[in-house]
DSSP file (Angstrom, degrees, kcal/mol; ACC not computed):
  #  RESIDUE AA STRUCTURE BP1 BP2  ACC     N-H-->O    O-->H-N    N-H-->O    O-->H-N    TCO  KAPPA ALPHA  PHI   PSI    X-CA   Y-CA   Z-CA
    1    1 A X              0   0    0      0, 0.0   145,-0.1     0, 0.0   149,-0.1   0.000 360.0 360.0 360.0 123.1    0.6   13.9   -1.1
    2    2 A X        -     0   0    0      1,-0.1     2,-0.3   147,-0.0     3,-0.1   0.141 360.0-139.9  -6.2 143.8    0.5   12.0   -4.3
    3    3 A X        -     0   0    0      1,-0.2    86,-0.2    54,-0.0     3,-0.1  -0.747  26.7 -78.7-100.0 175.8    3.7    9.7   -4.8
    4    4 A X        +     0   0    0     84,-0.4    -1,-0.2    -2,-0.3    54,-0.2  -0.261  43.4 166.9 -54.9 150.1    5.9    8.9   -7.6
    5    5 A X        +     0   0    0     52,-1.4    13,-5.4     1,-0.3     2,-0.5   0.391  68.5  23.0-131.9 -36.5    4.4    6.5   -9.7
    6    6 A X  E     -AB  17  57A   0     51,-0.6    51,-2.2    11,-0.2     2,-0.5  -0.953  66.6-179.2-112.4 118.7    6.8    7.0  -12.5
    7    7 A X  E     -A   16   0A   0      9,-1.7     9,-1.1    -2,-0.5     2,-0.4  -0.937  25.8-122.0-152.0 160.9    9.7    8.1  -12.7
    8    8 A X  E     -A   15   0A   0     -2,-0.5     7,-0.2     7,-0.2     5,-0.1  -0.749  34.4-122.2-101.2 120.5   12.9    9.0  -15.2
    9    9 A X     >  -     0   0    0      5,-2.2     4,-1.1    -2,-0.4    27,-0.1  -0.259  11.3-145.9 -88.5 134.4   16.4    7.4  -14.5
   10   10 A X  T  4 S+     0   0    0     25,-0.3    -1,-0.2    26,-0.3    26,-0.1   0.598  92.0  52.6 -82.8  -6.4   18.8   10.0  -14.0
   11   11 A X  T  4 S+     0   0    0      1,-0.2    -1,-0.2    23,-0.1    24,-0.0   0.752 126.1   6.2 -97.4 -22.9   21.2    7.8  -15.6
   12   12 A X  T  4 S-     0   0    0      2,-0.2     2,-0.3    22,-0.1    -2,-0.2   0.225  87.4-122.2-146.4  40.8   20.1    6.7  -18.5
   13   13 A X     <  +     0   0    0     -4,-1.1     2,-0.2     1,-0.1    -3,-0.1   0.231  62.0 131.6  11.3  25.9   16.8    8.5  -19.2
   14   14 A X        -     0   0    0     -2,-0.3    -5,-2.2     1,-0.1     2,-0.3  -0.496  61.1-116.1 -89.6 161.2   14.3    5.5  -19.6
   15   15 A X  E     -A    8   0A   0     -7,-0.2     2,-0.4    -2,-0.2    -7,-0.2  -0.627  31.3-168.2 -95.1 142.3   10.9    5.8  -17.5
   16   16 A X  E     -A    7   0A   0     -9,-1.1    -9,-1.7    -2,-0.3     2,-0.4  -0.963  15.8-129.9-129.1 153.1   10.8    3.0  -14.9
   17   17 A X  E     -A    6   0A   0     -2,-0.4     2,-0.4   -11,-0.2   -11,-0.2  -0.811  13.9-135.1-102.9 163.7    7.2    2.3  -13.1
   18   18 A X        -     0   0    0    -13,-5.4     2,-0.3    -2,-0.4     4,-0.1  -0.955  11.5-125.9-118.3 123.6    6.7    2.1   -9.6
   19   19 A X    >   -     0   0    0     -2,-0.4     3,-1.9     2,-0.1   -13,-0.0  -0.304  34.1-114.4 -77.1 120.4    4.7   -0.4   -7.8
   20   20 A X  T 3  S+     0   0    0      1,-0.3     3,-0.1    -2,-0.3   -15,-0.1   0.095 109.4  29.4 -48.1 170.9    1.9    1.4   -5.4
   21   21 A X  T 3  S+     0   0    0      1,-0.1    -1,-0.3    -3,-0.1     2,-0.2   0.376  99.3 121.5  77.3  -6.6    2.8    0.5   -1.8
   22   22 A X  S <  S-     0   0    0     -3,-1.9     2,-0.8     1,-0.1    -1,-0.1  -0.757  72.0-111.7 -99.4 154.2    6.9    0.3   -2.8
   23   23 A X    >>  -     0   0    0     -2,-0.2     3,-1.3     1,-0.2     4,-0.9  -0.437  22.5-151.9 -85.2 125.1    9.2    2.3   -1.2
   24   24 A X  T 34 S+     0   0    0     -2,-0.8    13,-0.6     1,-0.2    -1,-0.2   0.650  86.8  65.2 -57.9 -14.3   10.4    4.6   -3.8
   25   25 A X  T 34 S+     0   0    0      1,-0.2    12,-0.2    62,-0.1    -1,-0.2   0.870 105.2  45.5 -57.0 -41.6   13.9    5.2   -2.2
   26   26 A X  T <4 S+     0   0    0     -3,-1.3    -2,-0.2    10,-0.1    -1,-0.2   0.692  86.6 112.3 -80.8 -22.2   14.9    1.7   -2.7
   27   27 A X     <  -     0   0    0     -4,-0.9     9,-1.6     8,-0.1     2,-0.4  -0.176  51.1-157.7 -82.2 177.9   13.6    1.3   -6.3
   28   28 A X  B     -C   35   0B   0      7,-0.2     7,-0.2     8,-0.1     6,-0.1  -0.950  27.8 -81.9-129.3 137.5   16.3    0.9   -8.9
   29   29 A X        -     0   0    0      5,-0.8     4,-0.4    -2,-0.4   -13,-0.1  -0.207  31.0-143.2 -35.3 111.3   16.6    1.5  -12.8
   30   30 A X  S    S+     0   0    0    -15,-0.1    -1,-0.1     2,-0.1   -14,-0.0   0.613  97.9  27.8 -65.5   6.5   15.1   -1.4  -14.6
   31   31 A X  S    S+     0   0    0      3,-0.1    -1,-0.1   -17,-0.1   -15,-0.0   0.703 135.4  20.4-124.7 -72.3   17.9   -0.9  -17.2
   32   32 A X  S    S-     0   0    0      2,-0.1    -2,-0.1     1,-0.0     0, 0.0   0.647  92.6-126.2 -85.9  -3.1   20.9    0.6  -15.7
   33   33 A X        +     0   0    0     -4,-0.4     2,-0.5     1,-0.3    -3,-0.1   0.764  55.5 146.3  84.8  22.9   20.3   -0.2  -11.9
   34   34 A X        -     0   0    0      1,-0.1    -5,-0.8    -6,-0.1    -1,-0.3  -0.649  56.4 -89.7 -88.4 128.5   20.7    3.1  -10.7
   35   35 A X  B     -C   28   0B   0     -2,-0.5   -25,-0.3    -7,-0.2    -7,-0.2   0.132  29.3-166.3 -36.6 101.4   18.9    4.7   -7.8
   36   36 A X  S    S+     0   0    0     -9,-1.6   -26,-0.3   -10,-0.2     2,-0.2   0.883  77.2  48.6 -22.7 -80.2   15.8    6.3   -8.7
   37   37 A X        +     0   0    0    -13,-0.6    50,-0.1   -10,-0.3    54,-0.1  -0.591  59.4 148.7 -64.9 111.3   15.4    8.2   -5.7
   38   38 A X        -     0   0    0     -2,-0.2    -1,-0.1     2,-0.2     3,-0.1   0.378  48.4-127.5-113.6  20.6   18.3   10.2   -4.3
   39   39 A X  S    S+     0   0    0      1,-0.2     2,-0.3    44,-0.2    48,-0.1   0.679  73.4  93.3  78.3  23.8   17.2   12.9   -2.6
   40   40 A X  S    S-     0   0    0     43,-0.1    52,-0.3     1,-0.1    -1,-0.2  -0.981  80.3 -91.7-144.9 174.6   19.1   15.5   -4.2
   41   41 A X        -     0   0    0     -2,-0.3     2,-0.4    35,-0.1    52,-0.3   0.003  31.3-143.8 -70.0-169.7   18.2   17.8   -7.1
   42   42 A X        -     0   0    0     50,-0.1    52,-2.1    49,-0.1    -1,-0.0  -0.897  12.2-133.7-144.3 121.0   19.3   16.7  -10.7
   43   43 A X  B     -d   94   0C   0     -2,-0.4     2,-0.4    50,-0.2    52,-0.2  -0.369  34.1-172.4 -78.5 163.1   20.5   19.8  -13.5
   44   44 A X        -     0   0    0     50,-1.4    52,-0.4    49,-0.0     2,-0.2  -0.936  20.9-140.9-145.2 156.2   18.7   19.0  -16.5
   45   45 A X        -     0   0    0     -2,-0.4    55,-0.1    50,-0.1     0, 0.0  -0.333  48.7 -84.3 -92.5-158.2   18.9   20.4  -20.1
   46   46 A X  S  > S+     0   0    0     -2,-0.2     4,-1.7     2,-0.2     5,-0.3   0.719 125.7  52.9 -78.3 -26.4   15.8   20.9  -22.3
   47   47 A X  H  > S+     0   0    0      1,-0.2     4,-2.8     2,-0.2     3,-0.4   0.996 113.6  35.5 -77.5 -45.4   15.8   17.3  -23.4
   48   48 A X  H  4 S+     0   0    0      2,-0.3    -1,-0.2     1,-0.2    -2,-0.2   0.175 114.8  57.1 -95.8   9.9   16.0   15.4  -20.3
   49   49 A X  H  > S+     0   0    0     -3,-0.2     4,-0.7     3,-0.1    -1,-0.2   0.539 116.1  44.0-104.8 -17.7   13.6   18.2  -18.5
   50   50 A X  H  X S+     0   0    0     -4,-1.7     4,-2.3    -3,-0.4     5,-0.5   0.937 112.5  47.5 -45.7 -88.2   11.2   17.1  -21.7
   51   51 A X  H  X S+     0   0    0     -4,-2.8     4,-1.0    -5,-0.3    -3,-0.2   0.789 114.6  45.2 -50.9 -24.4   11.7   13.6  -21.3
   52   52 A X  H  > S+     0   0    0     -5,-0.2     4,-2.7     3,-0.1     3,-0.4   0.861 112.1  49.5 -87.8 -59.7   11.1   13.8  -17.3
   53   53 A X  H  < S+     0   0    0     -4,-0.7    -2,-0.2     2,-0.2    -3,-0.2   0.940 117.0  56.3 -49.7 -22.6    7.5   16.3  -17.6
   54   54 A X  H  < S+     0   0    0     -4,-2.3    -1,-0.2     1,-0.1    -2,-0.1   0.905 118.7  21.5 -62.4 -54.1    6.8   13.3  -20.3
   55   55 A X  H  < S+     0   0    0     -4,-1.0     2,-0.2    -5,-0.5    -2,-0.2   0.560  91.6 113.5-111.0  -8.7    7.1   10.6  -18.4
   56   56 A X     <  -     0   0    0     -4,-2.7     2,-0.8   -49,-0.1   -49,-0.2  -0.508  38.4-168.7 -47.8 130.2    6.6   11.6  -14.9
   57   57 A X  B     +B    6   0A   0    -51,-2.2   -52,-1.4    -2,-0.2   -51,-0.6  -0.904  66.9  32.0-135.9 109.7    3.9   10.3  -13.4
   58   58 A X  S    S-     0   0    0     -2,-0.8    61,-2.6   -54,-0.2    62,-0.3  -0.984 103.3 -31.8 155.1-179.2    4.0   12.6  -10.1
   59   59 A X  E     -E  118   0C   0     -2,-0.3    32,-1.5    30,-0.3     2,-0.3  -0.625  45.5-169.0 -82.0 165.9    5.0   15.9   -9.0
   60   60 A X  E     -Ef 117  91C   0     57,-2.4     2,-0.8    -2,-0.3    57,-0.8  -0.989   4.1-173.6-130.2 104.0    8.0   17.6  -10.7
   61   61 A X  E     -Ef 116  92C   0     30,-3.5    32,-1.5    -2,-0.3     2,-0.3  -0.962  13.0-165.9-115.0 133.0    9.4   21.0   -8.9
   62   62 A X  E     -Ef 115  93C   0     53,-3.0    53,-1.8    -2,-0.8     2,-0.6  -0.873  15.4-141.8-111.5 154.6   12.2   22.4  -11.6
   63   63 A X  E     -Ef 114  94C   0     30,-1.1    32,-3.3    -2,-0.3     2,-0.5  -0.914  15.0-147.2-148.0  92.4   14.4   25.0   -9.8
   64   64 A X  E     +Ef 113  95C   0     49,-3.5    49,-1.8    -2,-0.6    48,-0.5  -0.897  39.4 151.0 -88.7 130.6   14.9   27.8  -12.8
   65   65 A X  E     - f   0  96C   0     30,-2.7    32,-3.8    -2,-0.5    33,-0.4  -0.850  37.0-158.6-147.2 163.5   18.4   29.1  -12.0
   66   66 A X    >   -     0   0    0      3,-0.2     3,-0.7    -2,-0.2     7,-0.1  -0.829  32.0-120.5-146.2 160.7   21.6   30.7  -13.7
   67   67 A X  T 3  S+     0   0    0     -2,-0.3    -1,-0.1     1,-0.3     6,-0.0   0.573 104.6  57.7 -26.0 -51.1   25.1   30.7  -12.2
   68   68 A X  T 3  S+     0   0    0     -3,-0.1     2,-0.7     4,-0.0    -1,-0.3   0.400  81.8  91.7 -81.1  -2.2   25.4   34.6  -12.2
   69   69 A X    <>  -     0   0    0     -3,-0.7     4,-1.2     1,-0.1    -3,-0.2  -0.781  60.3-157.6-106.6 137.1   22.5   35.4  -10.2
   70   70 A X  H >> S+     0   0    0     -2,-0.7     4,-2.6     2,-0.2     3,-1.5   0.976  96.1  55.7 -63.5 -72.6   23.1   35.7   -6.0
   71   71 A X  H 3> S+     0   0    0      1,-0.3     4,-3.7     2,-0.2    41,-0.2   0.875 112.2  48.4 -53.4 -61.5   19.2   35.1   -4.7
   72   72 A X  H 3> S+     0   0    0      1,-0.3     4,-1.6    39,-0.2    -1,-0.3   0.975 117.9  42.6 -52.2 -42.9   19.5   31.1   -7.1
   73   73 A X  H XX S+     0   0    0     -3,-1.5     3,-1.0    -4,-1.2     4,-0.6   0.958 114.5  47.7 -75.3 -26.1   22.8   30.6   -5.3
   74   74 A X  H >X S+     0   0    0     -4,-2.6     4,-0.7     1,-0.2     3,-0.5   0.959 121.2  41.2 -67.9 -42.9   21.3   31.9   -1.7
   75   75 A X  H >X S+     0   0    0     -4,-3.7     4,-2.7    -5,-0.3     3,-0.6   0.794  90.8  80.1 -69.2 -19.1   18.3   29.5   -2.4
   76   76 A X  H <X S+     0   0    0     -4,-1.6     4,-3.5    -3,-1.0    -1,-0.2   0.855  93.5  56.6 -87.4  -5.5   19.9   26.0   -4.0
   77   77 A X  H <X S+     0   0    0     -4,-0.6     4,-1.1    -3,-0.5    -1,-0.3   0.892 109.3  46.1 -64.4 -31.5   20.9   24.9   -0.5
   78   78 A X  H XX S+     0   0    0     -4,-0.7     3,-4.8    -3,-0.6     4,-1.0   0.983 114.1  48.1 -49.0 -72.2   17.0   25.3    0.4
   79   79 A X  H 3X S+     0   0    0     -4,-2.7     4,-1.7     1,-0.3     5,-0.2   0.791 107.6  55.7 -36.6 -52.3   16.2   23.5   -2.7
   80   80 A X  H 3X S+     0   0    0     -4,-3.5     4,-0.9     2,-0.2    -1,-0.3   0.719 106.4  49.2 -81.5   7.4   18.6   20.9   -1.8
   81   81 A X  H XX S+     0   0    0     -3,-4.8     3,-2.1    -4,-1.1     4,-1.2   0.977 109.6  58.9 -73.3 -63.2   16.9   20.3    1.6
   82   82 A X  H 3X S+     0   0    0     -4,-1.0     4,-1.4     1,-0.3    -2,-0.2   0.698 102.3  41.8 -24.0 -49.0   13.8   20.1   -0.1
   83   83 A X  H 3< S+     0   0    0     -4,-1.7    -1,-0.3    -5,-0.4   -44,-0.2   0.822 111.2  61.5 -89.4  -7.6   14.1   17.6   -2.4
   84   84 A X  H X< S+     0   0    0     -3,-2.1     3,-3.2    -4,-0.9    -2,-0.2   0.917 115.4  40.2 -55.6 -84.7   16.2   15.5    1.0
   85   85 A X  H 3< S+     0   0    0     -4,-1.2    -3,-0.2     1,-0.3    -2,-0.2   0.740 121.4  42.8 -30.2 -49.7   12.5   15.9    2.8
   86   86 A X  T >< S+     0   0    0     -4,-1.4     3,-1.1    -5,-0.2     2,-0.4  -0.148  81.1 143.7 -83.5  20.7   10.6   15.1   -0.6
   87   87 A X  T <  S+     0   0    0     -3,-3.2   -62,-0.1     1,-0.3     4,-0.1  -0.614  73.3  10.2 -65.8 107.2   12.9   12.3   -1.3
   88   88 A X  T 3  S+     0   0    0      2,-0.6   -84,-0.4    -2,-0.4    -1,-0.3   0.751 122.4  62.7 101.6   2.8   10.7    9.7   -2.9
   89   89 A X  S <  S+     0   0    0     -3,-1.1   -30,-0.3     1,-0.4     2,-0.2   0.289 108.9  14.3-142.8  32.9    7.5   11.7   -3.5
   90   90 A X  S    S-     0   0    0     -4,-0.4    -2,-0.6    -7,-0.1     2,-0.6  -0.677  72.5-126.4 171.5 140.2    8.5   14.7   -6.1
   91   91 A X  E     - f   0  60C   0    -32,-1.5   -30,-3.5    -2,-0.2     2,-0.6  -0.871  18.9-139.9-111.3 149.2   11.5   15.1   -8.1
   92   92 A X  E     - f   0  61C   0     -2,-0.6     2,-0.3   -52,-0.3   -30,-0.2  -0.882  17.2-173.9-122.7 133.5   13.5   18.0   -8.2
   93   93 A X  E     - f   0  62C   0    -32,-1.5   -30,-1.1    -2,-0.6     2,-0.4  -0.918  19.3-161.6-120.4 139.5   15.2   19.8  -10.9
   94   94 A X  E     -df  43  63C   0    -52,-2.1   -50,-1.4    -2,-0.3     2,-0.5  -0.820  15.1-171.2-107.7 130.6   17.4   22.4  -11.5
   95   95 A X  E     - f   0  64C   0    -32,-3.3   -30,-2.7    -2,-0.4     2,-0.3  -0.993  26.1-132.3-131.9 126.7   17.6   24.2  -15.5
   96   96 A X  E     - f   0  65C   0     -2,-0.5     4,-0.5   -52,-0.4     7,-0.2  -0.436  11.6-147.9 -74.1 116.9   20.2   26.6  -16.2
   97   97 A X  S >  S+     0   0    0    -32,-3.8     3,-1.1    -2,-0.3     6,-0.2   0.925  94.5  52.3 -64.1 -56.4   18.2   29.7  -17.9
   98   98 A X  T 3  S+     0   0    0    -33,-0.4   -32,-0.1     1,-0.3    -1,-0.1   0.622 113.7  35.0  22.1-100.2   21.4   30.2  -20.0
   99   99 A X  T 3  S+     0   0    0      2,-0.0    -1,-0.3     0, 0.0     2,-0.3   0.078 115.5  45.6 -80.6 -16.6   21.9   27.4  -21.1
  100  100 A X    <   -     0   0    0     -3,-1.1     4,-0.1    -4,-0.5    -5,-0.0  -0.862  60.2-145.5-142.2 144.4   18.3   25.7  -21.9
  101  101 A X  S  > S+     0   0    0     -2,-0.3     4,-1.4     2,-0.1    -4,-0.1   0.045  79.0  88.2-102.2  19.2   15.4   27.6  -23.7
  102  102 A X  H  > S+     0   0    0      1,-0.2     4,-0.5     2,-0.2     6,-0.3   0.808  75.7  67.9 -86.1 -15.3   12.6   26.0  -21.9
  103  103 A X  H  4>S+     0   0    0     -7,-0.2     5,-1.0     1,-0.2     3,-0.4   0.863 100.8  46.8 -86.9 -17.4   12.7   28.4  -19.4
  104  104 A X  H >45S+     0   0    0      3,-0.2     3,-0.5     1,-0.2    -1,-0.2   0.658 108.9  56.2 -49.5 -35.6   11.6   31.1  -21.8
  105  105 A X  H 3<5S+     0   0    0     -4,-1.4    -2,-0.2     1,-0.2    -1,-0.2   0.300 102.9  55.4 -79.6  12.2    8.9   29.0  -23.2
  106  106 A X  T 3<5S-     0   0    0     -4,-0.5    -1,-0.2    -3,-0.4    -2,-0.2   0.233 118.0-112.4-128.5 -31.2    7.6   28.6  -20.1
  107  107 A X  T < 5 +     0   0    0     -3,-0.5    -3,-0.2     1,-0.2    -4,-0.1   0.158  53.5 163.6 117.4 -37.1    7.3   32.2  -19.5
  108  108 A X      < +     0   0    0     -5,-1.0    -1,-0.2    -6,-0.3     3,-0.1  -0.052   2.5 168.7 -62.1 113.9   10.1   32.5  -16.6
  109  109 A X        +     0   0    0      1,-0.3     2,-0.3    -3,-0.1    -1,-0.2   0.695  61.4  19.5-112.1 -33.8   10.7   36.3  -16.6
  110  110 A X  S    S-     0   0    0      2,-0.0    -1,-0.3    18,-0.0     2,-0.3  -0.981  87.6 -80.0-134.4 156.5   12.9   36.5  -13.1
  111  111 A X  S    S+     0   0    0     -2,-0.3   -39,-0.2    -3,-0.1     2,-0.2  -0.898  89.7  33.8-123.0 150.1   14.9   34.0  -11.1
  112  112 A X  S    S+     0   0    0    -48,-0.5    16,-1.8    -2,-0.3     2,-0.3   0.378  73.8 174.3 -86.4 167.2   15.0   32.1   -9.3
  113  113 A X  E     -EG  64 127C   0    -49,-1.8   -49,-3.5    -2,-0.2     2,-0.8  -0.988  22.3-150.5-146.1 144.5   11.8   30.4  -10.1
  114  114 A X  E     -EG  63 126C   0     12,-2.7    12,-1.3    -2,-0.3     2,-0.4  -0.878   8.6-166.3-121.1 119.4   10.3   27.5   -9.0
  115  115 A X  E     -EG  62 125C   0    -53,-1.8   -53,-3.0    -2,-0.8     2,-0.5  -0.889   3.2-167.8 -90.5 131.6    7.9   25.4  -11.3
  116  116 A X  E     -E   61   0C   0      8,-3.0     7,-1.8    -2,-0.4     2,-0.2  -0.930  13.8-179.0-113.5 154.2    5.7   22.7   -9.6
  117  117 A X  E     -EG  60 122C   0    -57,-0.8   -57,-2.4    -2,-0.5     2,-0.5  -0.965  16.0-155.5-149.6 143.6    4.2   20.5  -12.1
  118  118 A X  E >  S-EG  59 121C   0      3,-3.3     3,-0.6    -2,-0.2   -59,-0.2  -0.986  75.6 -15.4-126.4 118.4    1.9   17.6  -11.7
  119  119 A X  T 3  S-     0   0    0    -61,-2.6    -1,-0.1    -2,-0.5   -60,-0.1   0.454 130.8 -53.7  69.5  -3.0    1.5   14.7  -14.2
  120  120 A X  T 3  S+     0   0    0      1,-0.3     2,-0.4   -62,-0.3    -1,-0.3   0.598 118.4 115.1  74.1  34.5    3.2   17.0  -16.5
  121  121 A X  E <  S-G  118   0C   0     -3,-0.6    -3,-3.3     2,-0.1    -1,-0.3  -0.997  70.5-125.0-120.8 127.2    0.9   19.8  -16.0
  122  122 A X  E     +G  117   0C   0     -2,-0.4     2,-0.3    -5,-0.2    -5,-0.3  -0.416  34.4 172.0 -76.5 146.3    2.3   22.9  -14.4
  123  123 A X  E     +     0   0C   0     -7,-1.8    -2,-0.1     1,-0.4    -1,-0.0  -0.685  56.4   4.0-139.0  85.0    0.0   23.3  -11.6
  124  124 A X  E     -     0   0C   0     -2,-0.3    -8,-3.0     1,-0.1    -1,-0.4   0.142  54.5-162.6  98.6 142.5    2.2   26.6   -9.4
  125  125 A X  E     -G  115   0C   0    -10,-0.2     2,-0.3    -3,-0.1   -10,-0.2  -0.869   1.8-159.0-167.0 144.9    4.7   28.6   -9.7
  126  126 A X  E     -G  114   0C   0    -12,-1.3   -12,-2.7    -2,-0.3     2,-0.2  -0.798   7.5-155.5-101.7 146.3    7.2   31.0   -7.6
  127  127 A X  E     +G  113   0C   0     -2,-0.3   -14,-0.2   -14,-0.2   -16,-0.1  -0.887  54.9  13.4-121.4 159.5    9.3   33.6   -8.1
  128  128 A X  S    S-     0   0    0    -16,-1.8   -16,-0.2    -2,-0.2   -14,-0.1   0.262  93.8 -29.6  47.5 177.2   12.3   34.5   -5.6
  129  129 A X        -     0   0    0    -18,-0.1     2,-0.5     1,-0.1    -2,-0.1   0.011  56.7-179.1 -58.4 156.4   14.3   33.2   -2.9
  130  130 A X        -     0   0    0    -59,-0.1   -51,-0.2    -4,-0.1   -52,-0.1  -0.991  28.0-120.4-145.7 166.1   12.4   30.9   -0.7
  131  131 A X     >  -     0   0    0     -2,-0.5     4,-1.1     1,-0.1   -53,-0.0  -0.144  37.9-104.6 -85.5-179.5   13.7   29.1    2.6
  132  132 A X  H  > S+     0   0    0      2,-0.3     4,-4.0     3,-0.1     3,-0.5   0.902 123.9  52.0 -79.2 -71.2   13.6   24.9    2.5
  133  133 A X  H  > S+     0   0    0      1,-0.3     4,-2.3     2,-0.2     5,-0.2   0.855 110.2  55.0 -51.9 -37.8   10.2   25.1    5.0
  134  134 A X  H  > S+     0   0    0      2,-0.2     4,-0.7     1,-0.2    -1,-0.3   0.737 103.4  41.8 -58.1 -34.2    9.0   27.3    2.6
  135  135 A X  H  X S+     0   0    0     -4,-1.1     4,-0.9    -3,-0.5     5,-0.4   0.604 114.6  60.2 -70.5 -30.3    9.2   25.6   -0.5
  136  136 A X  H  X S+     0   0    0     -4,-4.0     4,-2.4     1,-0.2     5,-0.4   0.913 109.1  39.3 -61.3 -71.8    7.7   22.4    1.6
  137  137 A X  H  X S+     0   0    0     -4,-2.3     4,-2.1     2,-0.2    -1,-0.2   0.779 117.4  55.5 -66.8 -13.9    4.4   24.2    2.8
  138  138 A X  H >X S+     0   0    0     -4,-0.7     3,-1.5     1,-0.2     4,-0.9   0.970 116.3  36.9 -76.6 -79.8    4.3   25.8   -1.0
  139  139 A X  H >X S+     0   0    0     -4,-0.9     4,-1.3     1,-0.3     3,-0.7   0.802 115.4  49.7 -25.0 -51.1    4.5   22.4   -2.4
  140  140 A X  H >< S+     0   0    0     -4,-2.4     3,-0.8    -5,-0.4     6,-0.5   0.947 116.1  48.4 -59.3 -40.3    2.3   20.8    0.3
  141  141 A X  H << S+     0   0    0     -4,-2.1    -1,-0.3    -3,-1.5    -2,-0.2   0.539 111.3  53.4 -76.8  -3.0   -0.3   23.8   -0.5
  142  142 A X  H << S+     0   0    0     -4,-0.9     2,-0.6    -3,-0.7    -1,-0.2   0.438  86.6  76.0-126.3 -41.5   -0.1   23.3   -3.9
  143  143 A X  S X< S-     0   0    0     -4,-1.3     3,-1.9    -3,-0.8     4,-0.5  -0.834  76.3-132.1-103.0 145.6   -0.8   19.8   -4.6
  144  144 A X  T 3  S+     0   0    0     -2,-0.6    -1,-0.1     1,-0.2    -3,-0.1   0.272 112.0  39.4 -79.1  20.8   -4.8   18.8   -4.4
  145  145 A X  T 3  S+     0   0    0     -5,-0.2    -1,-0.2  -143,-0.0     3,-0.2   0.002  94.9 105.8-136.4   3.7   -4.0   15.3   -1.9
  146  146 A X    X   +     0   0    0     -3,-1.9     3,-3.6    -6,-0.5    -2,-0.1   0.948  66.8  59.5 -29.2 -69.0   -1.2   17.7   -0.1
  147  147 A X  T 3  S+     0   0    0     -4,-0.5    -1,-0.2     1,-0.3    -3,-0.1   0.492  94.5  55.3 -71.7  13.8   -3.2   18.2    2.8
  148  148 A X  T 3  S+     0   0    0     -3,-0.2    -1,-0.3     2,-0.1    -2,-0.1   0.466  93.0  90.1-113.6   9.8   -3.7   14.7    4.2
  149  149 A X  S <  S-     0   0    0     -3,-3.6     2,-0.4    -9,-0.1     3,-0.1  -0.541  76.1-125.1 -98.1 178.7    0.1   14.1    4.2
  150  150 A X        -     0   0    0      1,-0.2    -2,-0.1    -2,-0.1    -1,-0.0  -0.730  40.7 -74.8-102.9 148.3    2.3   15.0    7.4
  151  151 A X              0   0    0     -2,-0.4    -1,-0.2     1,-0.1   -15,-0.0  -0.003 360.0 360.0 -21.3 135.9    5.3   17.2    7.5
  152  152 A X              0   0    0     -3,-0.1    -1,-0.1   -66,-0.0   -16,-0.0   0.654 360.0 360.0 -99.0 360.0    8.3   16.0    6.2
């Protein structure tokens, strides 16, 4: 599977690159010094889920979700296994339908829903709950250099 090659600091929203061959857990904000990488999902508005599809250079799975709905709340512990296993080769993000209009511009007509996007091109998408192992082999199946990686 493709790694990160770029990716957008959850702290201070600048694009940092990443050098091929480094391990992407370890890298650090070139500006505020924050972990890249931490292996858990990130909530986003519309600006900072813009500014990440902009500047990603990788996959991107966003987690469309709202508060109210039972199936998003049964699922975001999957999700957050998923992006622990993908730690360091996809980022994962969660957007509030609510609260953010992107998920209407987008299309997203029931939740939860899962967008994969690649390079900033949506390249898949699910609707309903789906287990942790399930959103891995959807991902894995999903990306065209998937199938030479191992299991996470």
């Amino acid at each position: 599977m493709d790694t990160l090659r770029q990716i957008v600091c959850t702290g201070c929203g600048v694009a940092n690159r990443i050098a091929a061959g480094k391990d992407t857990t370890a890298a650090r904000c070139g500006q505020c010094h924050t972990l890249l990488v931490t292996g858990a999902p990130v909530d986003v508005d519309d600006t900072a889920f813009a500014n990440h599809l902009k500047h990603t250079k990788g996959p991107v799975l966003v987690d469309v979700w709202a508060p109210w709905c039972g199936p998003c709340r049964t699922m975001a512990p999957h999700f957050a296994q998923a992006a622990r296993d993908f730690a360091g080769q996809a980022v994962f993000l969660k957007l509030d339908a609510d609260r953010n209009g992107a998920p209407a511009r987008l299309g997203v007509r029931g939740i939860p829903a899962l967008i994969l996007f690649n390079d900033g091109n949506e390249i898949a998408r699910q609707a309903g709950v789906m287990t942790s192992a399930a959103v891995g082999a959807w991902i894995r199946s999903s990306l065209p250099s998937a199938t030479s990686r191992t299991q996470p």
